[in-house]
C-alpha positions in Angstrom: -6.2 3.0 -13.5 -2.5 3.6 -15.0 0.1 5.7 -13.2 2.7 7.1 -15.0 5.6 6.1 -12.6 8.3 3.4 -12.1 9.6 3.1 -8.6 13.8 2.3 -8.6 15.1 -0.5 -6.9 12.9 -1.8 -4.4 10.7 0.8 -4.1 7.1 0.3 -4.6 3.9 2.7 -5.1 0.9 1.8 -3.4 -2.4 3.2 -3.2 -3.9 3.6 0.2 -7.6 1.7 0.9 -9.9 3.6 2.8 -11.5 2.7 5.9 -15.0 2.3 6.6 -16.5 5.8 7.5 -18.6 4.1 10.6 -18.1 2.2 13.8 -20.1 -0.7 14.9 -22.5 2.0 16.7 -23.2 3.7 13.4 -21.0 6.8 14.5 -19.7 8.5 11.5 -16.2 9.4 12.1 -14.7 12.9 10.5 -12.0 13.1 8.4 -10.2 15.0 10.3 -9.9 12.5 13.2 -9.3 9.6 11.1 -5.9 7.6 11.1 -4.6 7.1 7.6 -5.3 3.2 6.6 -2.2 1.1 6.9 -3.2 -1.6 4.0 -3.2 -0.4 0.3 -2.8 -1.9 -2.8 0.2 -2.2 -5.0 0.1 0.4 -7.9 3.2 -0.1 -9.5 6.9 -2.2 -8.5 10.5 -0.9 -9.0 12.9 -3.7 -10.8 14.6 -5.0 -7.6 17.6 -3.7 -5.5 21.3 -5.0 -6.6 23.3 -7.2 -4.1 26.7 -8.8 -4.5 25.9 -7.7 -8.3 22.7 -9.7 -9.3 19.2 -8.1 -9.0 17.2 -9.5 -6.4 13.3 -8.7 -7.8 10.5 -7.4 -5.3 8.3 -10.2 -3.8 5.0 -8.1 -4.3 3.5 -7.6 -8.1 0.8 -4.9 -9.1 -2.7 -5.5 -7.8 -1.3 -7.0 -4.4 -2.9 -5.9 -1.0 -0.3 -5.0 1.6 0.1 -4.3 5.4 2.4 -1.2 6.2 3.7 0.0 9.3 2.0 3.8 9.9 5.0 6.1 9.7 6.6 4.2 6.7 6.8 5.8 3.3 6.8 8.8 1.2 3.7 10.4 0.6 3.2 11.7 -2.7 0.4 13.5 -5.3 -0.2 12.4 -8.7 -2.8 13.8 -10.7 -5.2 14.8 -7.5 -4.5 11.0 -6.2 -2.5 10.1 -3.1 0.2 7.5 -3.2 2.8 6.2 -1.2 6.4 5.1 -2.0 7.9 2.8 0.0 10.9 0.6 0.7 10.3 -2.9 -0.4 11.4 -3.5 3.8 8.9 -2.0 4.8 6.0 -3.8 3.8 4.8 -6.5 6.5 2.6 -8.6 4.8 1.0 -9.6 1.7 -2.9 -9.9 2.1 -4.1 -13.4 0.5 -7.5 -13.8 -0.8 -8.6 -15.8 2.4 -7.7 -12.6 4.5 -9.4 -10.5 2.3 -12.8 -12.6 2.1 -12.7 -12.8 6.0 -11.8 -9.1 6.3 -14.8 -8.2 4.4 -17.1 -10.3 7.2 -18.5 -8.2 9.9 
């Protein structure tokens, strides 16, 4: 999927991941009551912020999986999609391909 958009500065656009719709018990969970995932993948990366007059670039690249904190970010709407833009800051973690492979176990 392309998006249209550039973040500025250290801004990045990242598209939530869902969370399974069932608990262990098999109890489907409504929308409505769900909490709104705090990984996602990176969509699209701004050019870097500018300190002491260099650029310093953003550590993440498109396609990475992050960890956000859950009132971080600017939600946005593009083309029916959701998105979120934020603050290079406020990402916590990068997801590796170990994480993800033992994520997926359960």
């Amino acid at each position: 999927m392309t998006v249209n958009i550039t973040p500025l500065h250290d801004r990045v656009l990242v598209r939530r991941l869902e969370e399974k719709e069932t608990v262990k018990g098999g109890i489907i969970v409504p929308d409505m009551e769900k909490e709104k995932p705090q990984e996602g993948e990176v969509m699209a990366v701004g050019a870097g912020k500018i300190e002491k007059g260099r650029r310093v670039p953003v550590d993440v690249k498109v396609g990475d999986r992050i960890l956000f904190g859950k009132y971080t970010g600017s939600d946005i709407k593009i083309d029916e999609q959701e998105y979120l833009i934020l603050r290079e800051d406020e990402i916590l973690a990068r997801i590796s391909g170990m994480a993800k492979a033992a994520s997926g176990k359960k």
